[in-house]
N, C-alpha and C positions, 0 to 999 in steps of 0.2 A: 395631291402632289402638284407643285409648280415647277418654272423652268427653269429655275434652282433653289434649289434648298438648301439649309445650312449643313446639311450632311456634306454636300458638295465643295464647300469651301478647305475643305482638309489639302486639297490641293493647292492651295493661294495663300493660304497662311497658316501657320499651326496650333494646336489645340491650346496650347501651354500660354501662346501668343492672345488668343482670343478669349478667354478668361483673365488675364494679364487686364488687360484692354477694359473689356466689359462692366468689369469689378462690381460683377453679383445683379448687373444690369441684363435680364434675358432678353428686353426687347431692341437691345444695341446693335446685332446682327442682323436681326430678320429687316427690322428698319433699314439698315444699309444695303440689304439684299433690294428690296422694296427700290430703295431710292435709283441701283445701279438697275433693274428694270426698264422705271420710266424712265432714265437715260436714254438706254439704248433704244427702246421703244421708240423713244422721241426720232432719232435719228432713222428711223426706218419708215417713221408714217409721215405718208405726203399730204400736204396742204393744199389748198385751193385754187393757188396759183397757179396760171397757166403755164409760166417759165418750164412746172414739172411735168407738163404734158409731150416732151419734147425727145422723150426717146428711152430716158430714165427707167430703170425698175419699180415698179409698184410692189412693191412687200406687203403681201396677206401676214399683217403684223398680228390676228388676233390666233392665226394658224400656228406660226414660226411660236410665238409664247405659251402656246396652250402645251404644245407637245414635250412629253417627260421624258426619261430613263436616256433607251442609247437613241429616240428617233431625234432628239435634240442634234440640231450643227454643232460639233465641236467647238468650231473657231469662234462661232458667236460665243454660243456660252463660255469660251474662256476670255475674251473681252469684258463680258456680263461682269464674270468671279473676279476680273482686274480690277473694275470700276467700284465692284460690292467692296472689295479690300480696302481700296483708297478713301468712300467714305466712310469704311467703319473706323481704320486708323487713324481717320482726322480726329478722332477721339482724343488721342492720346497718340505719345509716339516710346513706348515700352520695349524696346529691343526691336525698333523694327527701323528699317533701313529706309527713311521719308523719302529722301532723295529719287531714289531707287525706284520705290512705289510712282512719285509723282512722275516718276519720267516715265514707266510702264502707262500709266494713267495717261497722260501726254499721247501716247503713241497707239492705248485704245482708242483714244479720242478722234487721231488723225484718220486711224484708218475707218472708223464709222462714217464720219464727214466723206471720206471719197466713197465709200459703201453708198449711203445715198444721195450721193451726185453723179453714181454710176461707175465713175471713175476704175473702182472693181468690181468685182460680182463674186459671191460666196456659192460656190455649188451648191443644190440642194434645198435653199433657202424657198420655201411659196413662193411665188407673184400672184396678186391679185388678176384674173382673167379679163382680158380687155372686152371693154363694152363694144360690139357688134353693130348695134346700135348708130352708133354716133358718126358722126360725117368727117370728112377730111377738114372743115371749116371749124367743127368743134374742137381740135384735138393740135392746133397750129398755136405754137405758141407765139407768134407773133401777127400783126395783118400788113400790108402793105397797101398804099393808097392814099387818097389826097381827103385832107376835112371835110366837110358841110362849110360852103360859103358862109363866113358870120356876117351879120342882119344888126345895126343897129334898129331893131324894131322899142 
C-alpha cells in the first residue's frame, strides 16, 4: 500500500468521472497519482543549497510518503488527491469543471511552495533530525567578510 491509492480518490473525483476519463485506460490514474507524488515530494525535499540551511524545515520526505491508512497528514494527502485529479483530467475534460480544478491546483501549489519555504508548517508532518555534528560555520547560510587579495600572478 502507498500514500495514496486509487481507492482514495473517490473523494477528489467520482467513479462515473474516472471511467469517463480513462476510457478503458487502467494505467491513467495510478500514472496521475504517481506523477502528483513526485510533485509534492519535490516540494518538501531540500537541495544542497545552503540558502535551505537557514531555519527552514527539513521534511523526512521518505517517512511522511511511506506512511498509509489514517497515520497519513490529512492536509498533505488532500493536496496530493488535488494535484493527482488535475493531472489525470488533463486527459480529457468530460464533465469536469477545468476551471475549478486549475484554480484548486493553483492553490495546492501555492500552499506547498510556502510549506517549504517555511512560510507554514503542517502539524505532524517528520523533520529530518538535525545533525549534532556540524558547527555554527556549516549551517550559516551566508559568510561575511572581505576576499583573498587577487595576484596578477
Amino acid at each position: 500500500m502507498a500514500f495514496l491509492e486509487i481507492e482514495d480518490m473517490g473523494t477528489a473525483i467520482y467513479d462515473y468521472q474516472v471511467e469517463q476519463i480513462a476510457d478503458g485506460n487502467d494505467e491513467a490514474m495510478p500514472d496521475a497519482i504517481a506523477a502528483a507524488i513526485e510533485e509534492v515530494r519535490s516540494y518538501l525535499t531540500q537541495n544542497d543549497r545552503k540558502e535551505y540551511s537557514d531555519g527552514r524545515p527539513h521534511y523526512d520526505v521518505e517517512k511522511i510518503f511511506s506512511k498509509t491508512g489514517t497515520e497519513r497528514n490529512s492536509l498533505l494527502l488532500q493536496k496530493t488527491k488535488t494535484i493527482a485529479k488535475f493531472h489525470f483530467i488533463d486527459l480529457c475534460n468530460a464533465d469536469i469543471l477545468y476551471d475549478r480544478a486549475q484554480k484548486n491546483y493553483d492553490r495546492a501549489i501555492t500552499y506547498l511552495v510556502k510549506l517549504a519555504k517555511g512560510d507554514v508548517t503542517i502539524s505532524g508532518l517528520d523533520l529530518i533530525e538535525e545533525n549534532p555534528e556540524e558547527t555554527e560555520d556549516d549551517v550559516l547560510p551566508y559568510r561575511s567578510g572581505s576576499r583573498k587579495k587577487f595576484n596578477h600572478e
